[in-house]
C-alpha positions as CSV (number, residue, x, y, z in Angstrom):
1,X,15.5,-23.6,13.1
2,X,18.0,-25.9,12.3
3,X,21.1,-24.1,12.6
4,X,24.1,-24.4,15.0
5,X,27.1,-21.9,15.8
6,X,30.0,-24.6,15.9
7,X,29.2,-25.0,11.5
8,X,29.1,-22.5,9.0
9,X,25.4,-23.6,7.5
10,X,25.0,-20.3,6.0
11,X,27.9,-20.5,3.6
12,X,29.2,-18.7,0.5
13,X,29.6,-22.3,-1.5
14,X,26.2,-23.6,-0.1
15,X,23.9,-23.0,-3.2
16,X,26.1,-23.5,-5.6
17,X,29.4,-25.4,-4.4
18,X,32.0,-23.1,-4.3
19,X,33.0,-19.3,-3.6
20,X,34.2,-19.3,-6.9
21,X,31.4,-20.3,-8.6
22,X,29.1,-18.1,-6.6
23,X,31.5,-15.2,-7.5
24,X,31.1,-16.2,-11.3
25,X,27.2,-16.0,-11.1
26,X,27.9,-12.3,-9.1
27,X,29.8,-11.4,-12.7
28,X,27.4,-12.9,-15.2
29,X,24.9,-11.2,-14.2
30,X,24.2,-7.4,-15.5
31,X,23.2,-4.9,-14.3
32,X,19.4,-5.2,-15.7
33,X,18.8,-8.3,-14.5
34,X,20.3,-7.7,-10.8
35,X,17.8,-4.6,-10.5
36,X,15.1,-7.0,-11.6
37,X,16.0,-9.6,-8.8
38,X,15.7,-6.8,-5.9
39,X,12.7,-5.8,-7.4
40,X,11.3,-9.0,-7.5
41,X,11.7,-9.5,-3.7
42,X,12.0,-6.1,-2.1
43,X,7.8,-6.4,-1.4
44,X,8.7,-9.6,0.2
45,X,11.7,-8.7,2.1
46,X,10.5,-5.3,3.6
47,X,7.0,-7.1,4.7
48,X,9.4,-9.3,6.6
49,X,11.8,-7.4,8.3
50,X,9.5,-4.2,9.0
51,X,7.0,-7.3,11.2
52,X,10.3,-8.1,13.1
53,X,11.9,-4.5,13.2
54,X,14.9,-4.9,11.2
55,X,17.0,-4.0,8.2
56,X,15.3,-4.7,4.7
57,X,18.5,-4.0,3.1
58,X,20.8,-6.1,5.4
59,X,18.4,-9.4,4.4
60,X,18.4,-8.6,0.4
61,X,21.7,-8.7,1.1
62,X,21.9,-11.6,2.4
63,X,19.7,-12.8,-0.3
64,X,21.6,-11.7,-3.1
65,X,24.8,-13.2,-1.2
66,X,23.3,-16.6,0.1
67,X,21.6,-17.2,-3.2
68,X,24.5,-16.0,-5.9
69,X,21.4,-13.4,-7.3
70,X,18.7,-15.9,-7.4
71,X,20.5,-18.3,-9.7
72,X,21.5,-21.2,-6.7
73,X,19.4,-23.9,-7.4
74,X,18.1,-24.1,-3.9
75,X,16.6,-20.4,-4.8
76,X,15.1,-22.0,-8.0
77,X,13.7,-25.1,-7.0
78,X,12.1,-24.7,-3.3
79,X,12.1,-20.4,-2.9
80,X,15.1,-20.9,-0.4
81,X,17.0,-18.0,0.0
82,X,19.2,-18.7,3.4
83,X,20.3,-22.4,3.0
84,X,17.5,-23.4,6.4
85,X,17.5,-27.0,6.6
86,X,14.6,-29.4,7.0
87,X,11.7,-29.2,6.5
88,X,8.4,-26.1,5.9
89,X,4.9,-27.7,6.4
90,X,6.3,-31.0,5.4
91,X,8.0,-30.1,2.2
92,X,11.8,-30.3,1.5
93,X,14.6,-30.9,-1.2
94,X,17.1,-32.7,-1.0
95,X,21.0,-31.3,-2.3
96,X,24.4,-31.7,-1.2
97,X,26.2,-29.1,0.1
98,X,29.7,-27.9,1.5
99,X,30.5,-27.4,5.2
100,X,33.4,-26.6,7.7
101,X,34.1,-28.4,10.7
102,X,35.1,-26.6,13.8
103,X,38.5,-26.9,12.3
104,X,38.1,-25.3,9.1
105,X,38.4,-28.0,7.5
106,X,35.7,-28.5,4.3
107,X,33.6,-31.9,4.0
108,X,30.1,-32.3,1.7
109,X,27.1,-33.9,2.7
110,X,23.8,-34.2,1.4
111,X,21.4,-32.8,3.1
112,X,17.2,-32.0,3.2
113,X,16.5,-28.3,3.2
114,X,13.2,-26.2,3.3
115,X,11.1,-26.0,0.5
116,X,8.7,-22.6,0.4
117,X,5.8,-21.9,-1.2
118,X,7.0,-18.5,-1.8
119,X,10.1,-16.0,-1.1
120,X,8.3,-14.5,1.5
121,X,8.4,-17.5,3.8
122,X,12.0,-18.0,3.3
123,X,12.1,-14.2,4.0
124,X,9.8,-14.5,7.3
125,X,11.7,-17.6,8.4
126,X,15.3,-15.6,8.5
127,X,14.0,-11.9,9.6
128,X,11.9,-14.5,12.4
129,X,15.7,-16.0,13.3
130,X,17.5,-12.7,13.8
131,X,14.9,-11.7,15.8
132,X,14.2,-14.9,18.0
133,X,17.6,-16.1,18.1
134,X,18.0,-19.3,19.2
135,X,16.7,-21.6,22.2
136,X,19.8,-21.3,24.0
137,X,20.6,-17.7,23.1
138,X,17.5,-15.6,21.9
139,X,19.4,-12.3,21.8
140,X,22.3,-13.9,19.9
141,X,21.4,-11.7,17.1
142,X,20.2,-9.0,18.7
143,X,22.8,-7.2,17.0
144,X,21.0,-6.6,14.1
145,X,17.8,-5.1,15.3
146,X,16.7,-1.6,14.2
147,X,16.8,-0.6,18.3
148,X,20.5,-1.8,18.0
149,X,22.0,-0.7,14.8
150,X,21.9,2.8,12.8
151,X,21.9,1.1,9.8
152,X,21.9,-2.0,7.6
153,X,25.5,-1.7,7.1
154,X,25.7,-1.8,11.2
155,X,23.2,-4.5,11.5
156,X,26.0,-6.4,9.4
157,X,28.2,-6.7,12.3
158,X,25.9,-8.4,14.1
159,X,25.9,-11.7,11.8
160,X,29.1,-12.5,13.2
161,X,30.7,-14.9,14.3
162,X,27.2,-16.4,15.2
163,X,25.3,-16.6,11.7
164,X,28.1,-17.0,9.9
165,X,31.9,-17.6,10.7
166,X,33.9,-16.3,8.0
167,X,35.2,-13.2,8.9
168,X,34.1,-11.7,5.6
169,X,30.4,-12.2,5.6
170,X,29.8,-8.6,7.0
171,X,32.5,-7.0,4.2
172,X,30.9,-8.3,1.8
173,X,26.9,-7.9,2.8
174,X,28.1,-4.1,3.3
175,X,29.4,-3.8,0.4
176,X,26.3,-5.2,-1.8
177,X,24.2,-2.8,0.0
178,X,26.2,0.0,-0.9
179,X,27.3,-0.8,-4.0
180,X,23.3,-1.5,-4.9
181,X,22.2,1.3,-2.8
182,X,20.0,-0.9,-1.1
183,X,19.3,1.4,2.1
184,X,16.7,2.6,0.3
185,X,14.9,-0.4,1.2
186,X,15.1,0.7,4.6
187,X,12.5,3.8,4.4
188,X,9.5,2.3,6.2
189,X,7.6,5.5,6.5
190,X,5.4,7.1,3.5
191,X,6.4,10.9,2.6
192,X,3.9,13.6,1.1
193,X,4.9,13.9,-2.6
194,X,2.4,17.1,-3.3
195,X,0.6,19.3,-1.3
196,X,-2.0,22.0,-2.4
197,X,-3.8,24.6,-0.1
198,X,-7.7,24.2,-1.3
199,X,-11.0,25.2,0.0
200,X,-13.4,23.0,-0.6
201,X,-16.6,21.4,1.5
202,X,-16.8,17.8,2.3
203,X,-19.0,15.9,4.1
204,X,-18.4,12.6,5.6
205,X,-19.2,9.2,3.8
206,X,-22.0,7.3,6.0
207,X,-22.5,3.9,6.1
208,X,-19.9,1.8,7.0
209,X,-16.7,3.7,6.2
210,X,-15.1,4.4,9.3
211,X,-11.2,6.6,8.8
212,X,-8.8,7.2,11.2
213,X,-8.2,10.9,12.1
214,X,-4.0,12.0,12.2
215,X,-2.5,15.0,13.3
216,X,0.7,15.9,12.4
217,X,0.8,14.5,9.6
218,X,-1.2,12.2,7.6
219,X,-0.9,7.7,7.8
220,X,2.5,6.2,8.0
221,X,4.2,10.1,7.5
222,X,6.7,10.6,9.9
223,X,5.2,13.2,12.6
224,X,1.6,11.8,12.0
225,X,-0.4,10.5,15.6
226,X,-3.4,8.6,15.4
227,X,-6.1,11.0,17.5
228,X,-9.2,9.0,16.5
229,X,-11.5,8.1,13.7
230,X,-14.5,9.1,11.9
231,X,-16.8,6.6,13.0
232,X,-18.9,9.0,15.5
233,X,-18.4,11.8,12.5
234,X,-20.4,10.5,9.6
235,X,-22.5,12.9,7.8
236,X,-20.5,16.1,9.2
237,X,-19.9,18.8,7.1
238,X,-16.4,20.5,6.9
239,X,-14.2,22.6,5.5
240,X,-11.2,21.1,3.4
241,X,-8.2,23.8,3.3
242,X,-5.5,20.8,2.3
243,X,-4.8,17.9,0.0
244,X,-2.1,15.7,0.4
245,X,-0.8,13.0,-1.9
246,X,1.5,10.2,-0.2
247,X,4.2,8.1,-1.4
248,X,4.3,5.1,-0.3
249,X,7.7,3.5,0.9
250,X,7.6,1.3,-2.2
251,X,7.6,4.8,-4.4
252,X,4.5,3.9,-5.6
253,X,1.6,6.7,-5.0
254,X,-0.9,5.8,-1.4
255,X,-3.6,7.7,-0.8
256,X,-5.3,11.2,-0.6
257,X,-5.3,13.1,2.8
258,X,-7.5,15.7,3.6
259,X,-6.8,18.2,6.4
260,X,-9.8,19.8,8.6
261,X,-11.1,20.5,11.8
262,X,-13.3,17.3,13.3
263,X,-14.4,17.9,17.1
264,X,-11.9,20.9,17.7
265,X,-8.8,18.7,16.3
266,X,-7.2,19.4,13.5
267,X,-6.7,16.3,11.3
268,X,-5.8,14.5,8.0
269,X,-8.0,11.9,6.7
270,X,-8.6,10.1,3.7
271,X,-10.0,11.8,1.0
272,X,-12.0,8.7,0.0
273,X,-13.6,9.2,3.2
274,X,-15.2,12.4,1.9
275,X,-18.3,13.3,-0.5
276,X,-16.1,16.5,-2.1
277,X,-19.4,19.5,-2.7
């Protein structure tokens, strides 16, 4: 990626000129239309950061920072939420921008910067960076994984001086995801919402349908172990004693586990995978 350490390229004034400015977008904006920008990209940004095993709320962060909310025109125009110069699969836009020299001192140029096709490949591109590094350092970052930091809040920390070099970057990341509560990003794991003791009789779906058999706990809960799958099972009959309806870490409902014995292991499996008699 076209980034370097001696330059801020990541920059409070980069999308829209100046701190100031950026600030005035932060206070335009209510409170509405903020919760409809994290919803907008929290899909995108946990899809990214979960594949590279960081912080979902330490990039929307940085999104909301680096893109003033959305409302930078770099954001608008080419789905560019970091400021990443050049060029994605040929396309770019062109903008000036503001930069520091080694010495503090701020100059403008103008400059090409990646154009996406979406948010997620501005999202992929920056959690792919953190993780990556750089050629010449590729645990500069490292920092900010999940297997360094306890939190998004921690993972702050690690942006500087590297990523960015003013000081403040971290405060102020840290404070957007507390003030907007955005550690709930972070839940990566599905919980059970209800549970119900049941006796029932199912028999597994033939055909094609092949599930895979947890104990613990069923898909994606925390606890669950993947012990197999159904595929040798088909046509069994067995006896159902519990259903279980997951949440999935977006809050919206996942599937129905069943829990039952299959070759002398107790186990959750999909529901669907079941004719219910």
């Amino acid at each position: 990626m076209a980034r370097k350490t001696v330059q801020l390229l990541i920059l409070f004034g980069l999308f829209i000129g100046i701190i100031g400015q950026q600030q005035s977008v932060f206070a335009s904006l209510d409170a509405n239309e903020q919760k409809a920008f994290i919803n907008k990209l929290k899909g995108s940004v946990q899809k990214a950061t979960e594949e590279q095993r960081l912080y979902a709320s330490l990039q929307m962060a940085q999104a909301i920072v680096e893109s003033g909310w959305g409302e930078s025109a770099l954001a608008k125009e080419a789905n560019n939420y970091f400021g990443v110069k050049g060029s994605y699969n040929g396309q770019s836009v062109t903008m000036p921008t503001a930069e520091f020299d080694e010495y503090g001192n701020q100059y403008e140029i103008t400059a090409s910067f990646r154009k996406y096709p979406s948010a997620y490949q501005s999202m992929k591109d920056n959690a792919a960076l953190l993780r990556q590094g750089v050629s010449w350092n590729h645990a500069i970052y490292s920092g900010t994984w999940r297997e360094k930091a306890k939190s998004g809040t921690q993972a702050a920390n690690g942006l500087i001086p590297n990523y960015a070099t003013d000081p403040d970057y971290a405060t102020t990341l840290k404070s957007v995801i507390n003030t907007h509560d955005l550690t709930t990003l972070d839940q990566t794991k599905s919980v059970i919402k209800t549970q119900q003791n049941v006796v029932k009789t199912g028999i597994l779906k033939t055909g094609t349908r092949v599930d895979g058999m947890y104990s613990g706990a069923p898909y994606n809960v925390s606890g669950s172990k993947r012990v197999g799958n159904t595929r040798a099972y088909q046509g069994l009959t067995v006896k159902i004693t519990k259903i279980a309806q997951v949440k999935k870490p977006d809050g919206t409902n996942g599937a129905q586990y069943a829990y039952t014995t299959i070759g002398g292991k107790n186990v959750w499996v999909d529901l669907a995978g079941f004719k219910v008699i």
